[in-house]
KOLVO-914159 format. One line per 8 residues: their letters; for each residue x, y, z of N, C-alpha, C. Coordinates in steps of 0.05 Angstrom, whole numbers, plus 5000, padded with zeros to 4 digits. Atoms other than C-alpha are relative to their C-alpha. Layout:
% residues N
a> X:Y:Z:X:Y:Z:X:Y:Z ~ ... $
% end
This chain:
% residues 121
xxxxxxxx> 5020:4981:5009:4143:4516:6741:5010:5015:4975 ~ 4986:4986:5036:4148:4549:6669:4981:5023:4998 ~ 5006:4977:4999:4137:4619:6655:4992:5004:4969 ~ 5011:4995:5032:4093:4645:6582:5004:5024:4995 ~ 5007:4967:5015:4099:4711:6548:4998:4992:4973 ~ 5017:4996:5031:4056:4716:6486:5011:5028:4989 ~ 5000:4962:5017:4068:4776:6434:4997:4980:4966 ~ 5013:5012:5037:4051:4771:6361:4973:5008:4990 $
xxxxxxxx> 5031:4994:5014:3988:4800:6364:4996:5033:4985 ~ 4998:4972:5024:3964:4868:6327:4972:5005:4988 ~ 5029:4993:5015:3911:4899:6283:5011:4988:4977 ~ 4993:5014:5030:3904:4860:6219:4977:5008:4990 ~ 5031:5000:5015:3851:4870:6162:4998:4972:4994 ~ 5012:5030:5018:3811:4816:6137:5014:4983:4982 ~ 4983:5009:5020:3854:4756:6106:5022:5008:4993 ~ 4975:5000:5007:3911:4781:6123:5009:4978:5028 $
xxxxxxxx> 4994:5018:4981:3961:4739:6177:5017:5014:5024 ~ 4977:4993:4980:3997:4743:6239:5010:4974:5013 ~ 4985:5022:4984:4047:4690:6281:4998:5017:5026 ~ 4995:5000:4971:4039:4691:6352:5022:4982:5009 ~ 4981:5017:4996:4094:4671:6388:5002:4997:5035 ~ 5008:5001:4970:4091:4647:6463:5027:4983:5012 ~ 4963:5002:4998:4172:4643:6492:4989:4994:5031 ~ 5004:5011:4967:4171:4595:6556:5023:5004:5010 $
xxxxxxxx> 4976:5004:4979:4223:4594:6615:4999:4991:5026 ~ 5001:5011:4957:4234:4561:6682:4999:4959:4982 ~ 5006:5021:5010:4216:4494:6636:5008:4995:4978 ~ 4998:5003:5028:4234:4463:6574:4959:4995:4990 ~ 5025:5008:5007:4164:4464:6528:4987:4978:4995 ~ 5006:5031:5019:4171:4392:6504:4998:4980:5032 ~ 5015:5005:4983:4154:4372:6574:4974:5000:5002 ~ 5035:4992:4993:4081:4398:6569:4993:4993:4976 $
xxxxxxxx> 5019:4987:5022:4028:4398:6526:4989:5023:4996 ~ 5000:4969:4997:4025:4478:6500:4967:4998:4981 ~ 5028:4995:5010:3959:4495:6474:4995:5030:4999 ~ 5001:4966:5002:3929:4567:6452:4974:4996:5008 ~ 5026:4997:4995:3866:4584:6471:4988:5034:4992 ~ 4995:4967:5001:3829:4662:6464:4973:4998:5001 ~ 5033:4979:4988:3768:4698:6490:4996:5019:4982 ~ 5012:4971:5016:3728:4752:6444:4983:5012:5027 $
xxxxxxxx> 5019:4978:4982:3690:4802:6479:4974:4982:5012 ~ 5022:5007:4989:3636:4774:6528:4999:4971:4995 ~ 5004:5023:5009:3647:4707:6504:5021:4980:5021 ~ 4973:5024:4978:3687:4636:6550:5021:5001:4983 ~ 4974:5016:5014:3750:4622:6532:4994:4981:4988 ~ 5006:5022:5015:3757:4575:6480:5022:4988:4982 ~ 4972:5015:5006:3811:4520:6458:5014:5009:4972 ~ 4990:4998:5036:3841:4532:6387:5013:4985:4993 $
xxxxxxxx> 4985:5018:5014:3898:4489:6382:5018:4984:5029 ~ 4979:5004:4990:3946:4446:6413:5029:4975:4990 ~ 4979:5023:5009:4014:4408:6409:5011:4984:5019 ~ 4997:5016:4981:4028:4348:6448:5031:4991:5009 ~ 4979:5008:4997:4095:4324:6480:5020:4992:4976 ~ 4998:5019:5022:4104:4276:6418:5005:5022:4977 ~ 5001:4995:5033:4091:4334:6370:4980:4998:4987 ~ 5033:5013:5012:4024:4313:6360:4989:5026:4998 $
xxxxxxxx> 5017:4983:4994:3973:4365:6341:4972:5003:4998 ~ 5027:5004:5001:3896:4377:6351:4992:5027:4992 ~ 5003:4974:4995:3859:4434:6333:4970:5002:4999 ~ 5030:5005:4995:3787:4453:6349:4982:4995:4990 ~ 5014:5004:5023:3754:4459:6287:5009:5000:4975 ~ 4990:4993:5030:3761:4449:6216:5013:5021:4986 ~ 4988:4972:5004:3765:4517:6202:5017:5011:5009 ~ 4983:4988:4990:3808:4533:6247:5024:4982:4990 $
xxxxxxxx> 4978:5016:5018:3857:4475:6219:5004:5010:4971 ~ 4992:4986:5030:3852:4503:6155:5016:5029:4993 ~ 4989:4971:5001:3876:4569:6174:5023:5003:5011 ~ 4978:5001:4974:3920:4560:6235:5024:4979:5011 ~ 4975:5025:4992:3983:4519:6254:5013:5010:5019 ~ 4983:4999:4960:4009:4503:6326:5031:4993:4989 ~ 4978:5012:5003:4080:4493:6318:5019:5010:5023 ~ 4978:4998:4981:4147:4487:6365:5030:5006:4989 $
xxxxxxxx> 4968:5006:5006:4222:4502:6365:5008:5001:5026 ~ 4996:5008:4969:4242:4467:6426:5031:5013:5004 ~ 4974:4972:4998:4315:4507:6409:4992:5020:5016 ~ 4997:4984:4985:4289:4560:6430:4974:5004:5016 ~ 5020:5000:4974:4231:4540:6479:4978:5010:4986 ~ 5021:4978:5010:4178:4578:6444:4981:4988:4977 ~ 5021:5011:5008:4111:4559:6420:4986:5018:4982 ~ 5012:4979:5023:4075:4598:6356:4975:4983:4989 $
xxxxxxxx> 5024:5005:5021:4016:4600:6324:4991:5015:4980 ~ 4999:4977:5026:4011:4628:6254:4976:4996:4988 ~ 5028:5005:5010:3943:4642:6232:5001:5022:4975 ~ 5005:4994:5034:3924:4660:6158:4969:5007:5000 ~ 5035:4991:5009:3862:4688:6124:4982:5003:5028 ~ 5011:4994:4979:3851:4716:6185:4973:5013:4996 ~ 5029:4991:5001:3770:4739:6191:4996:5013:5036 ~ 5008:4984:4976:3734:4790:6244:4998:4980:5025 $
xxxxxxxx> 4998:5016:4977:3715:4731:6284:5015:4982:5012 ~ 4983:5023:4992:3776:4707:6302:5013:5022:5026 ~ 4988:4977:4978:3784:4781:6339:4996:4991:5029 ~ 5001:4999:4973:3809:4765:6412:5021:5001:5010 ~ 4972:5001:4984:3860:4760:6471:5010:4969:4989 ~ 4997:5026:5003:3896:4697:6446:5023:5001:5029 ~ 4996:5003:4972:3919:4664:6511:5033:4970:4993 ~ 4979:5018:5006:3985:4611:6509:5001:4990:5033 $
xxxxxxxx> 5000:5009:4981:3982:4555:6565:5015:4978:4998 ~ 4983:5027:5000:4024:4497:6584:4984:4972:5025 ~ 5012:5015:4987:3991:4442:6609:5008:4961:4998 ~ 4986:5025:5002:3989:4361:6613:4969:4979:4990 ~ 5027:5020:5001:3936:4304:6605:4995:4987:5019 ~ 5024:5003:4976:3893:4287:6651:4976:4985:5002 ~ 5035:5010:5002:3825:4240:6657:4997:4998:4974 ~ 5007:5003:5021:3824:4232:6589:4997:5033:4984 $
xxxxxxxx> 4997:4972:5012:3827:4309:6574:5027:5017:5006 ~ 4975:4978:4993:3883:4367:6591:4996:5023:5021 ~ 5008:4977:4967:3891:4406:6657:5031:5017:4986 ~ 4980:4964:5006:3932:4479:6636:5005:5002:5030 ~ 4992:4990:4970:3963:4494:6701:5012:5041:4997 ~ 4997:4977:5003:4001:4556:6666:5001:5019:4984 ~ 5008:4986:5021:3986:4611:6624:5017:5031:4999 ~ 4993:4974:5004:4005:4672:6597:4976:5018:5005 $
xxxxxxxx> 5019:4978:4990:3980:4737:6604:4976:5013:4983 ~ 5017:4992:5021:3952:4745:6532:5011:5016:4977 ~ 4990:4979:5010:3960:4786:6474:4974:5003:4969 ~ 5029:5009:5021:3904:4809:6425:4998:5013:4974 ~ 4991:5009:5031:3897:4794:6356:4969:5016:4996 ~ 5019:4991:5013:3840:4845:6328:5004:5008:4969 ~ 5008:5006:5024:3813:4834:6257:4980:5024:4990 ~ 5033:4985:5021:3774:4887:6212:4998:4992:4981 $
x> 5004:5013:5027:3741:4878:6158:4992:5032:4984 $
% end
């Protein structure tokens, strides 16, 4: 079982950046596939990025590839996501989960607790 704590989040203005950083334990990370995900107000959770065993990475949308990068340092266990030209609608809890592949998709078994990244403009 592997344990997440997220921090990295904060108040940012518009187009500016922050690194999230999501520090595992109980597990090495390069076992799983780590993935971010983050909820806004009233809205589902929703995928943003992830990085695969291999190193591989996906991310949900264009835009969000253009702004955001999943990356690892399996040194020291810990999974980041550094997002740029950050904009209002990117304000939410960003969430850090470790999960695997599954059916042709990814089952998250464990997550962090959150940490939230609000944007003004």
């Amino acid at each position: 079982q592997v344990q997440l704590v997220e921090s990295g989040g904060g108040l940012v203005q518009a187009g500016g950046s922050l690194r999230l950083s999501c520090a595992a334990s109980g597990r090495l990370i390069s076992t799983y596939t780590m993935g971010w995900f983050r909820q806004a107000p009233g809205k589902e959770r929703e995928f943003v990025a992830r990085i695969s065993r291999n190193g591989f990475t996906t991310y949900d949308r264009d835009s969000v590839k253009a702004r955001f990068t999943i990356s690892r340092d399996t040194a020291k266990n810990t999974v980041y996501l550094q997002m740029n030209s950050l904009k209002p609608e990117d304000t939410a809890v960003y969430y850090c989960a470790a999960g695997s592949p599954q059916a042709g998709d990814y089952r998250y078994d464990y997550w962090g607790q959150g940490t939230q990244v609000t944007v003004s403009s």
